[in-house]
Phi, psi and omega in degrees: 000131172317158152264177184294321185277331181287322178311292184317325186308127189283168198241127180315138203246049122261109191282127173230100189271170183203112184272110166241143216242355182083343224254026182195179190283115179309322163314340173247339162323134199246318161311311196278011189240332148312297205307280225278004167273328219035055169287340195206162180226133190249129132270152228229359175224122180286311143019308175272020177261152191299132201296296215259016154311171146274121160272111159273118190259117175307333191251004176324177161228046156246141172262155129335127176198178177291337186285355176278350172319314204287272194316338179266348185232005168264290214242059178015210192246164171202113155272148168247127193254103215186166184273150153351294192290299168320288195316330189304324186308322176251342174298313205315331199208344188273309200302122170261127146168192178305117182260138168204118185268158156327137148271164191325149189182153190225123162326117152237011166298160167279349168296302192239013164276160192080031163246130200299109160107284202300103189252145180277172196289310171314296167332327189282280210332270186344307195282328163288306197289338200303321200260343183276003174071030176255051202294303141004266188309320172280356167276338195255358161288318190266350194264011172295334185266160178299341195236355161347277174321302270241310190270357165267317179301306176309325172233067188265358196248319201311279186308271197317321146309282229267003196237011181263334184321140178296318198195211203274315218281342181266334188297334189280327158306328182275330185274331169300318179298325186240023063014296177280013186064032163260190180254133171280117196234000000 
């Protein structure tokens, strides 16, 4: 049965699934703090992720890029909040839909921050609609956490870049460039 504060929780005008595995302290949990903003709807199987979302896959080989907005505002977002080791496990053979990895980002949490792509499920969230032209819904996602700004502040040159990119092939281009010490322009 719901509280009172998730019944109340205003409803996110973007469908966002969050496959959670259980697996860290609930209480730090950034995924289960959606659910209860009511920012995200969590399952408990992936069988219950959307077939034609966007996944975001650490391991995916497409980057994330803006031509996935159309698709991210039809059939939504679907992240997985789960360990590393775990996530390979279940991308390989349970998820079905549209695969997309991150492009380079740097944590502003406090678990991982300044270390580069490990983000916590909220940040991938954020950071996916933020390059996908949902700037609003990724500020407002984030600003539920104390360091919410952090991760916009860390990556503003990053985010702003990757969100003029065309398609998959320039965002890979903007992280080769900036890998080799140019400015992504």
């Amino acid at each position: 049965m719901e509280n009172n504060a998730e019944a109340a929780a205003p409803k996110f005008p973007l469908r966002i699934t969050i496959y959670h595995a259980a697996q860290d302290d609930p209480k730090k949990n950034t995924a289960l703090r959606l659910k209860r903003r009511g920012f995200a709807r969590i399952v408990t199987k992936t069988r219950f992720l959307p077939k034609r979302a966007i996944v975001l896959n650490p391991f995916g080989e497409i980057a994330f890029s803006p031509a996935d907005r159309e698709r991210v505002q039809q059939f939504g977002l679907a992240a997985l909040d789960c360990s590393w080791e775990y996530a390979q496990k279940v991308m390989s053979g349970h998820v079905k839909g549209t695969s997309r990895c991150l492009p380079i980002l740097i944590a502003g949490n406090a678990v991982n921050f300044g270390k580069l792509t490990k983000l916590s499920t909220a940040e991938a969230i954020a950071a996916a609609l933020y390059i996908a032209g949902f700037m609003k819904e990724s500020q407002d996602l984030l600003s539920i956490f104390t360091w919410g700004h952090t991760f916009f502040e860390l990556n503003e040159m990053l985010l702003d870049n990757y969100v003029t990119a065309k398609d998959s092939g320039e965002i890979v281009e903007m992280q080769t460039r900036l890998l080799k010490g140019k400015k992504c322009e």
